[in-house]
C-alpha distance (Angstrom), angle and dihedral (degrees) to the residues before:
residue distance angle dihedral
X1 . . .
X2 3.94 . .
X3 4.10 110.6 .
X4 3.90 120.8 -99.7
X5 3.90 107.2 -111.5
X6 4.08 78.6 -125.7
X7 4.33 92.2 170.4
X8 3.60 86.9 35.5
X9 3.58 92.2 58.2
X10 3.78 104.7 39.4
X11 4.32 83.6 55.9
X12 3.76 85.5 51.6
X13 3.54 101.6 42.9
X14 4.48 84.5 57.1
X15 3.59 92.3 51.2
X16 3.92 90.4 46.4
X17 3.71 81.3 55.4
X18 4.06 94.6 52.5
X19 3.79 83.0 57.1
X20 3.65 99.5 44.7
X21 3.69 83.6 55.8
X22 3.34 108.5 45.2
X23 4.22 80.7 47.9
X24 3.63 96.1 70.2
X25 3.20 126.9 97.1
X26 3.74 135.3 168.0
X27 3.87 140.3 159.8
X28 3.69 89.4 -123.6
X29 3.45 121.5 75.7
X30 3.55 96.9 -156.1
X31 3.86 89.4 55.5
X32 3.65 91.8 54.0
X33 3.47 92.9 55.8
X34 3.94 101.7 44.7
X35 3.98 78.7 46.6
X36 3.68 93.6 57.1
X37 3.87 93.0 39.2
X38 3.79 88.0 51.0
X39 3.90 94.3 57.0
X40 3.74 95.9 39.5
X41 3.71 89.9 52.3
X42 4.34 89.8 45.2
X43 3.90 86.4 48.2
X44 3.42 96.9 53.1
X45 3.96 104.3 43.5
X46 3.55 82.5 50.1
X47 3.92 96.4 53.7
X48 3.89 84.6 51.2
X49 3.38 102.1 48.1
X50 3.54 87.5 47.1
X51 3.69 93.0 49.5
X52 3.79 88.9 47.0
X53 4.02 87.3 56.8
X54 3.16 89.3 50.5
X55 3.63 96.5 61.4
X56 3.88 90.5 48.6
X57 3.57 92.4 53.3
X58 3.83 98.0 47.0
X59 3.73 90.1 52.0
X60 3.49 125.6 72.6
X61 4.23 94.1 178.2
X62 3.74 91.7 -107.9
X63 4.18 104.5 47.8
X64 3.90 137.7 6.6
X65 3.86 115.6 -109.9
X66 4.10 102.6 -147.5
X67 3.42 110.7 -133.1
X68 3.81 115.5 -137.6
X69 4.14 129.1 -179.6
X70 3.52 135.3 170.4
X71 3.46 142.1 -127.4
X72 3.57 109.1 -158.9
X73 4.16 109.0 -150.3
X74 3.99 94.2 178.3
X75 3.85 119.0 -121.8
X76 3.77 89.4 -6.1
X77 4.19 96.5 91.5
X78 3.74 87.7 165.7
X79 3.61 96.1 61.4
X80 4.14 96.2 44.8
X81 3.76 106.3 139.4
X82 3.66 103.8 -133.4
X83 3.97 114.7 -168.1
X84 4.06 118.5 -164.1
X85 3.54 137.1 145.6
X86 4.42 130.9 -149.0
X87 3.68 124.1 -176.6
X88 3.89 92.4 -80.2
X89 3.69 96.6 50.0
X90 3.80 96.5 44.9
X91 3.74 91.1 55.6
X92 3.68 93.4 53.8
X93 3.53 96.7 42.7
X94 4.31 86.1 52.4
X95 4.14 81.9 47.0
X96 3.66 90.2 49.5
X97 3.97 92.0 48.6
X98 3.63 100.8 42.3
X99 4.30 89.7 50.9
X100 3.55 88.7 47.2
X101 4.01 93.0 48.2
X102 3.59 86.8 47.1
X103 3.83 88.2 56.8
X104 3.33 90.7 50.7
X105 3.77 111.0 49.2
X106 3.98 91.5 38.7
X107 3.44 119.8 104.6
X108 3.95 132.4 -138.8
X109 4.21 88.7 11.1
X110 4.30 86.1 100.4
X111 3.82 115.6 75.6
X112 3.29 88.7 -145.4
X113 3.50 141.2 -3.4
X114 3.88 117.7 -134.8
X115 4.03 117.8 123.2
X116 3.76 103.3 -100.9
X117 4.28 88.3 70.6
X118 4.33 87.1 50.2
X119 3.74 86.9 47.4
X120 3.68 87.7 46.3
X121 3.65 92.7 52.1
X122 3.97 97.6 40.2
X123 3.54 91.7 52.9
X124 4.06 94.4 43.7
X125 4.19 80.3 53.3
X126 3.74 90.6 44.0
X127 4.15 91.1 54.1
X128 3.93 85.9 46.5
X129 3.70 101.5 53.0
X130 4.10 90.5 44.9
X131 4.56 83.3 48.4
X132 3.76 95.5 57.5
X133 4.07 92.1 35.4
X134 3.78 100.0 51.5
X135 3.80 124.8 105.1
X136 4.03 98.1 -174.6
X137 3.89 112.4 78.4
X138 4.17 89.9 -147.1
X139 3.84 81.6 61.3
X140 3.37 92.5 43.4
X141 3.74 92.4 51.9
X142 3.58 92.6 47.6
X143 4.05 90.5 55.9
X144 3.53 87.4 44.7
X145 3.82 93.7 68.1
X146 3.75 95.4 25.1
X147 3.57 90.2 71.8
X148 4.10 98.7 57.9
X149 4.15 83.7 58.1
X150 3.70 96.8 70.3
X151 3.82 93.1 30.6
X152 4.00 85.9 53.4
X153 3.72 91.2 63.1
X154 3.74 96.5 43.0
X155 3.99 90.4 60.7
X156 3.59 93.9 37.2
X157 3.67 98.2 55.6
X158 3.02 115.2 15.3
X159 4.20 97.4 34.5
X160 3.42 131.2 96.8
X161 4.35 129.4 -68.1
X162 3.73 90.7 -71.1
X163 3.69 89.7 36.1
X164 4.13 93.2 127.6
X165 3.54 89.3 50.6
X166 4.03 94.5 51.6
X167 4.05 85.7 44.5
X168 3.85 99.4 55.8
X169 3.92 94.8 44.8
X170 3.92 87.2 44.2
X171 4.01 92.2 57.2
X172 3.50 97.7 31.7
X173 3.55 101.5 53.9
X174 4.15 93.7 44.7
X175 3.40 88.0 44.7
X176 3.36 100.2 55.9
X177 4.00 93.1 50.1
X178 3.86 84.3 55.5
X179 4.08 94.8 60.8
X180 3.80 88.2 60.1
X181 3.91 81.4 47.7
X182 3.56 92.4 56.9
X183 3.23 93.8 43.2
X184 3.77 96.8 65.2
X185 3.78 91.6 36.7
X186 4.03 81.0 63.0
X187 3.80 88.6 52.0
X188 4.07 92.6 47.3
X189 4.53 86.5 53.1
X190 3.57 89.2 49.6
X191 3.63 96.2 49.3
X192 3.66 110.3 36.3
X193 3.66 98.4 13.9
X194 3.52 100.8 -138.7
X195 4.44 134.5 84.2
X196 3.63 88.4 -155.8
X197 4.04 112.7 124.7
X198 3.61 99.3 -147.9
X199 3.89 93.3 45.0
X200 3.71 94.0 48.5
X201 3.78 83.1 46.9
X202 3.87 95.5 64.6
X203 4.21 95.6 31.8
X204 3.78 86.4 53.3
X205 3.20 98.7 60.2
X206 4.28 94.9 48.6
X207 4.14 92.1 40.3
X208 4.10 106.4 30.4
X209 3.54 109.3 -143.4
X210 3.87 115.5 -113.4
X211 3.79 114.6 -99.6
X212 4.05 93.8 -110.4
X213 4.05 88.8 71.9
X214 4.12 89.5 55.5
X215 3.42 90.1 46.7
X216 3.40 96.1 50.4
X217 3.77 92.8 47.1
X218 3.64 89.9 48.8
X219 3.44 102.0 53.1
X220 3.84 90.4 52.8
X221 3.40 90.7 50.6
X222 3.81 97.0 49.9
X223 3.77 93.5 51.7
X224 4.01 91.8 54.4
X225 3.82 96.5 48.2
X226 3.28 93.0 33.8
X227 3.88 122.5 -118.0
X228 3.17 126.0 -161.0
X229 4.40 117.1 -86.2
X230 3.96 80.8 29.9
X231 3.86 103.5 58.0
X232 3.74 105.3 90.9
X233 3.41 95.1 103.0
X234 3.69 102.5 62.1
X235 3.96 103.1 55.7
X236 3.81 80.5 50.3
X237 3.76 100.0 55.2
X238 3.78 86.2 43.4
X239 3.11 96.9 58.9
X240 3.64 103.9 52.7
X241 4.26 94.9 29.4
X242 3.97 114.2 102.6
X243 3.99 107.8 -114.8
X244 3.72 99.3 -93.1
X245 3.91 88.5 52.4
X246 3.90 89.1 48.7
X247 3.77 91.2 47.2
X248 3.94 92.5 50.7
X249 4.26 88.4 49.1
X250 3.60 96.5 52.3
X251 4.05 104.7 30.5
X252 3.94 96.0 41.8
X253 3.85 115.0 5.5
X254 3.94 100.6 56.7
X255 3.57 82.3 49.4
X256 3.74 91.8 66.6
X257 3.49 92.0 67.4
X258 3.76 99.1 47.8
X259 4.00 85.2 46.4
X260 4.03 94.1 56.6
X261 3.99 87.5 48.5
X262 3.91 85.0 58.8
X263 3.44 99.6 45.1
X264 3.70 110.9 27.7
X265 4.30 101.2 29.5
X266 3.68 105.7 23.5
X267 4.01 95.0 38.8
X268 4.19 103.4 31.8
X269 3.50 96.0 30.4
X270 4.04 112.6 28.8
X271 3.67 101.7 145.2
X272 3.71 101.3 47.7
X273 4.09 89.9 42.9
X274 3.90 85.1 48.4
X275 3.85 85.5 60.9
X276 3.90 96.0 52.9
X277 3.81 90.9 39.6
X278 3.48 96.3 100.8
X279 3.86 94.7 51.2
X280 3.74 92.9 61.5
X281 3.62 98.4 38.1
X282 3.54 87.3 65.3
X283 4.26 85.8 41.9
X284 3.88 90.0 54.3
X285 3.98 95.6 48.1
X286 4.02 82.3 45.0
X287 3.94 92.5 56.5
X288 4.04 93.9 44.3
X289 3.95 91.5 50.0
X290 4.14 96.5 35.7
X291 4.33 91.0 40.9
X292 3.53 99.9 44.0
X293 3.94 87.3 51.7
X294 3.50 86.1 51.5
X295 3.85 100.1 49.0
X296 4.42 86.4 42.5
X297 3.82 82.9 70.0
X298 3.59 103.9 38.6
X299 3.55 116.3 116.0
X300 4.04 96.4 -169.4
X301 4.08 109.1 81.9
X302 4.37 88.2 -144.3
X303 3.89 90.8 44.7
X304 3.74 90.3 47.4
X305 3.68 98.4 46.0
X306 4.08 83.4 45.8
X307 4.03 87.9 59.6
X308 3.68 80.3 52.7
X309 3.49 108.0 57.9
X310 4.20 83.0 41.6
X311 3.78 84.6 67.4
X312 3.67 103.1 39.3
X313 3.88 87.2 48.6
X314 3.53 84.8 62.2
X315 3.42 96.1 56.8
X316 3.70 87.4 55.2
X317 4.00 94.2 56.9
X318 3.77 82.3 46.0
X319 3.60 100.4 63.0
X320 3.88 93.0 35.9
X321 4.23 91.1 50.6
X322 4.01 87.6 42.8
X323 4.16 82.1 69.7
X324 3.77 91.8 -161.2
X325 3.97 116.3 129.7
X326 3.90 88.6 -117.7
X327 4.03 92.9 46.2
X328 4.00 87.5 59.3
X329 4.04 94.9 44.6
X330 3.85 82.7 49.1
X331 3.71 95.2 46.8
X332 3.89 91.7 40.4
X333 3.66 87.9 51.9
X334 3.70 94.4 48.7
X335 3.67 94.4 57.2
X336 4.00 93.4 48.3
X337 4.04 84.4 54.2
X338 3.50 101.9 42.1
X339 3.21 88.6 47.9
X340 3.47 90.8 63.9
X341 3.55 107.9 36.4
X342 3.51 95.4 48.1
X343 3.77 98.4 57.3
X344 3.56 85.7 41.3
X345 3.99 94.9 63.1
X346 3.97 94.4 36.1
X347 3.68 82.3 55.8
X348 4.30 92.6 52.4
X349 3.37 83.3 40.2
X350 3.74 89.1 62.2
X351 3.35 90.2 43.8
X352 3.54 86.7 56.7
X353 3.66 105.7 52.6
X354 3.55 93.5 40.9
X355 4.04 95.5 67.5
X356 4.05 94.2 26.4
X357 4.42 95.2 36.7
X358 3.69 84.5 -142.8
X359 4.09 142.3 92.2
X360 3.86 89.0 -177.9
X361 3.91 96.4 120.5
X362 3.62 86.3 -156.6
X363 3.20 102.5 63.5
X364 3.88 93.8 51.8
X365 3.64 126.8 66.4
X366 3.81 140.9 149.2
X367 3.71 103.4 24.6
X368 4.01 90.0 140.9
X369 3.65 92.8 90.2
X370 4.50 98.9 46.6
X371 3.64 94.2 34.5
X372 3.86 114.7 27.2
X373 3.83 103.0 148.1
X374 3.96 75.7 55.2
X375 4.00 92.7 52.4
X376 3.86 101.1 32.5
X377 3.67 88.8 62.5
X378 4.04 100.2 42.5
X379 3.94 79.6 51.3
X380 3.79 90.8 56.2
X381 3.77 92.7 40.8
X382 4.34 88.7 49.1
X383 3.45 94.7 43.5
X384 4.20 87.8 51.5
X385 3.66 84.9 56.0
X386 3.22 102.9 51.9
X387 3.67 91.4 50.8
X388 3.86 104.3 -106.1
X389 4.37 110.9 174.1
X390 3.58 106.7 -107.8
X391 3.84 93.8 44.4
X392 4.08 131.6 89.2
X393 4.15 82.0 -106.4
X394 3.39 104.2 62.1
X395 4.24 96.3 51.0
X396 3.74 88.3 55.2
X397 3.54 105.1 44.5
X398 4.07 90.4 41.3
X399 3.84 87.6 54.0
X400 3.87 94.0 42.4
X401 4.08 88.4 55.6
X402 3.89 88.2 41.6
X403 3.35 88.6 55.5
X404 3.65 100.5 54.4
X405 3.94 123.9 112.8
X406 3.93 112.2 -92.6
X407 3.60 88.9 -135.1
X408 4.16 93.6 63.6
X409 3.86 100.2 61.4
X410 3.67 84.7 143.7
X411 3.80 88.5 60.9
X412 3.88 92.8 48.5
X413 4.15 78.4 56.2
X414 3.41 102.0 55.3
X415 3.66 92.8 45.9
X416 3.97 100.8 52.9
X417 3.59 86.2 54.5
X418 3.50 96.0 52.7
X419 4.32 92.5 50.9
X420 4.13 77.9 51.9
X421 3.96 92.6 62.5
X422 4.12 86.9 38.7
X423 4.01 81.1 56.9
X424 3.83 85.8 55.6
X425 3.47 102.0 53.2
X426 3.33 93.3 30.4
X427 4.23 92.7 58.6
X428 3.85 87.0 33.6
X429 3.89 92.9 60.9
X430 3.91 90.7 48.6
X431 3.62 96.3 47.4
X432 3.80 96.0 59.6
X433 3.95 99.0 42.6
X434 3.98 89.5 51.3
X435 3.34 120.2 15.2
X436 4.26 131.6 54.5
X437 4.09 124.2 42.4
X438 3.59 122.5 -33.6
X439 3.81 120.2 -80.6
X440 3.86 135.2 154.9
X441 3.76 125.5 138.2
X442 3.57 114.5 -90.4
X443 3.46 111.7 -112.9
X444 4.30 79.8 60.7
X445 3.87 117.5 112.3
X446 3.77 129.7 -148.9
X447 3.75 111.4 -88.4
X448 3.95 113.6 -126.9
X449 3.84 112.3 -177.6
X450 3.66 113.8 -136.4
X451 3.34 128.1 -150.7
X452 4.03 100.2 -81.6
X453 4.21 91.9 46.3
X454 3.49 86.3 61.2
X455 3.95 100.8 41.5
X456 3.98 82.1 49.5
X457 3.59 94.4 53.7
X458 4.38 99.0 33.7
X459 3.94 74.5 61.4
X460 3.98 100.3 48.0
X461 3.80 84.4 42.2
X462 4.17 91.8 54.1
X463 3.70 102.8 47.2
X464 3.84 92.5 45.5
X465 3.82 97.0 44.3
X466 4.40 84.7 41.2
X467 3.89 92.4 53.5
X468 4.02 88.6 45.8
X469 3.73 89.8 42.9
X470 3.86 100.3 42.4
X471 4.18 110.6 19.4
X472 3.33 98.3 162.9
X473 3.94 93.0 62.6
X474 3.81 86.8 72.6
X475 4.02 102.4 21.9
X476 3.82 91.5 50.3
X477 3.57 99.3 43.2
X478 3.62 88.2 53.3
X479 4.11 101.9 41.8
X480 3.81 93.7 94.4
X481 4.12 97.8 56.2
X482 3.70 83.2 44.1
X483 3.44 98.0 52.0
X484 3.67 93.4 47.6
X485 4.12 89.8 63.8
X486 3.43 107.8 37.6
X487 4.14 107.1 41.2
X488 3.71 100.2 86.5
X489 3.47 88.6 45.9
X490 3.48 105.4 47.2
X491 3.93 88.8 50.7
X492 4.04 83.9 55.6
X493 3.89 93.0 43.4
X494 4.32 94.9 51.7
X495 4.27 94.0 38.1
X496 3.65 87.9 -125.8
X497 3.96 144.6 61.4
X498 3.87 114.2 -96.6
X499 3.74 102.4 -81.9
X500 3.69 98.7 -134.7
X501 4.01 109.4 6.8
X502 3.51 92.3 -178.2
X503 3.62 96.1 60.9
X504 3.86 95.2 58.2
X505 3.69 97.6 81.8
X506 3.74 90.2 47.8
X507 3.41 89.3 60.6
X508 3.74 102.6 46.9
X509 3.81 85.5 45.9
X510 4.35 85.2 68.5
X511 3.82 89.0 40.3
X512 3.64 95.6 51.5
């Protein structure tokens, strides 16, 4: 029986839904946009079941069957779209799809609700599902810029008063990091003549690539996740981006950049990233201290929680530059948590500003006792981020510390004291929203969760508390793909061979 063109299918199925959209038309506003809703909502329970079933088929409950399909572009071999999936790429894709279905089926998180924002978003999902699918790095590249087009529009009209402001420094600044991107993808063509992953994985390692095209890369990369020096952009964009905009930058765009450093540094390139490694381990523990300073003092909920995903991005690059097999699970992890948590607090945010009309966290204060549905899930979500056992937070940032080299204890220092000051603003933010007297300005209106807020947030609440509860559903599942990146690297990154491989499960079987 011939395969189902599953990934093939879930990227038509979105762009079926642009058209659909764009198709319907209607005297009454209000019927164009229940329309619109309606298909955006259809297209995007059907891209996660099919993602879902995609999962099931692929595996078998004792190994992962890669799925692999082809776009044939004629004579033009080095421009084939090739389409496959492994443990780590499934996962994000089921991330991407269950954020984006979230987006859709929630009420009140849309300014507005006319077709040209669903097309917006199903495109923006369409562009995401092809990035984390794609096994040719020119294709890659191409989704890698693709997605700030869409995402450019959504700030800039639909954002806040300085939304056109927030839009131009958003694209500019990503862009530019993906010219020096380009630039070494031109040098990789000319010297192994091929965009294919797995052939650039074996002619790597025979003709190292020169130290210009992991720069390049890297730079791109830092930008999009974003490092430290380069992060100015993001609390900007957040700031002025609706909530479903601000939930799509922090749950699935940073993770673009954390994804490339995976599959295009770490995999193609492993010995010269193991010689930089140190540098930006000491750049990641830099941005989790110096970012969750800055979001302690904030006084604007969306540039606070923008400081926040700064730092918690940095523990991502920290586990992935550590190059040890638990440093990956723990930076893999990460990203599957913050991806969640984060959307889920832009979206109370949201919720927030919509009845109070402000995101001064001065202003507000003892909402705990009117709305605490409201509260008792921003708690959850706050004490996730800060990294609280029994939430998604802690199991990543436990394994991410695990994971670092023995020989940089001062490292490990650094970063404990930076989740400390994450505790701070983390506690600080929940203490004004729901405990103390009574205040919101007074055009504000009492918030009453209907039945969608609270289906949004009963789901937030499940995955984060599931991933706390049961790590090894996610960490497990992924090992394999993991391992299959990081080993020669991590051999490179210690000076020696692991001295007893066989013990290091043991051991993460009494952590975990």
């Amino acid at each position: 029986m011939a395969q189902i063109p599953i990934l093939t299918s879930i990227i038509f199925m979105l762009f079926l839904g642009v058209v659909v959209t764009l198709l319907i038309r209607a005297d009454d506003l209000f019927v164009v946009n229940r329309n619109s809703r309606h298909v955006g909502i259809f297209a995007s329970v059907t891209t996660l079941i099919m993602s879902l079933f995609l999962l099931r088929v692929s595996w078998t409950g004792a190994t992962f069957i890669p799925q692999r399909e082809v776009w044939s572009m004629g004579n033009f071999s080095h421009i084939t779209i090739v389409l496959g999936v492994d443990q780590l790429s499934i996962v994000m894709l089921i991330l991407s799809s269950f954020l984006f279905f979230i987006i859709h089926i929630s009420d009140g998180i849309k300014p507005t609700r006319h077709r040209e924002y669903i097309v917006a978003l199903l495109l923006t999902q369409a562009i995401v599902t092809g990035f984390w699918c794609v096994q040719n790095m020119l294709m890659f590249y191409i989704l890698f810029e693709m997605v700030l087009i869409p995402l450019f529009y959504m700030i800039g009209i639909w954002g806040g008063e300085k939304r056109y402001d927030a839009a131009f420094k958003f694209i500019l600044v990503t862009a530019a990091g993906s010219f020096l991107f380009l630039f070494s993808l031109l040098i990789i063509y000319k010297t192994y003549g091929t965009f294919d992953f797995s052939e650039l994985h074996l002619r790597m390692q025979n003709i190292p690539p020169h130290p210009l095209v992991w720069w390049g890369m890297m730079a791109a990369f830092a930008i999009k996740t974003p490092m430290l020096f380069v992060h100015a952009w993001l609390p900007r964009a957040h700031v002025e981006a609706p909530t479903s905009a601000s939930m799509i930058l922090a749950g699935i765009l940073l993770k673009f950049g954390v994804y490339g450093m995976m599959r295009c540094l770490v995999h193609l390139m492993p010995d010269m990233t193991a010689h930089y490694a140190e540098v930006f381990r000491i750049l990641s523990v830099a941005a989790l201290v110096y970012a969750s300073a800055a979001a302690f003092v904030q006084a604007d909920m969306k540039r606070m929680i923008a400081y926040a995903s700064v730092a918690h991005m940095g523990v991502v690059t920290l586990g992935i530059f550590s190059l040890t097999s638990l440093g990956f699970q723990g930076a893999f992890f990460q990203m599957v948590s913050h991806g969640i948590v984060s959307s889920a607090l832009f979206y109370c945010l949201g919720l927030l500003h919509t009845v109070t009309g402000t995101r001064n966290l001065t202003e507000v204060s003892g909402l705990g006792e009117k709305n605490p549905v409201l509260i008792g899930c921003l708690g959850v979500f706050v004490f996730a981020l800060i990294g609280l056992p029994g939430t998604s937070g802690f199991i990543g940032e436990i394994l991410v510390f695990l994971g670092i080299p023995s020989g940089n204890i001062g490292v490990l220092v650094v970063a404990v004291s930076g989740l400390v000051l994450s505790s701070a603003y983390g506690l600080r933010l929940i203490a004004h929203l729901g405990f103390g007297p009574y205040r919101v300005p007074e055009s504000a209106r009492l918030c009453v969760l209907g039945p969608e807020e609270k289906f949004t947030l009963a789901c937030f609440v499940a995955v984060i508390v599931w991933l706390g509860i049961f790590p090894e559903h996610l960490r497990g599942y992924a090992q394999p793909a993991l391992e299959a990146i990081v080993p020669i690297a991590r051999q490179i990154s210690i000076g020696r061979p692991l001295d007893n491989p066989s013990s290091q499960p043991m051991i993460e079987e009494v952590l975990l």
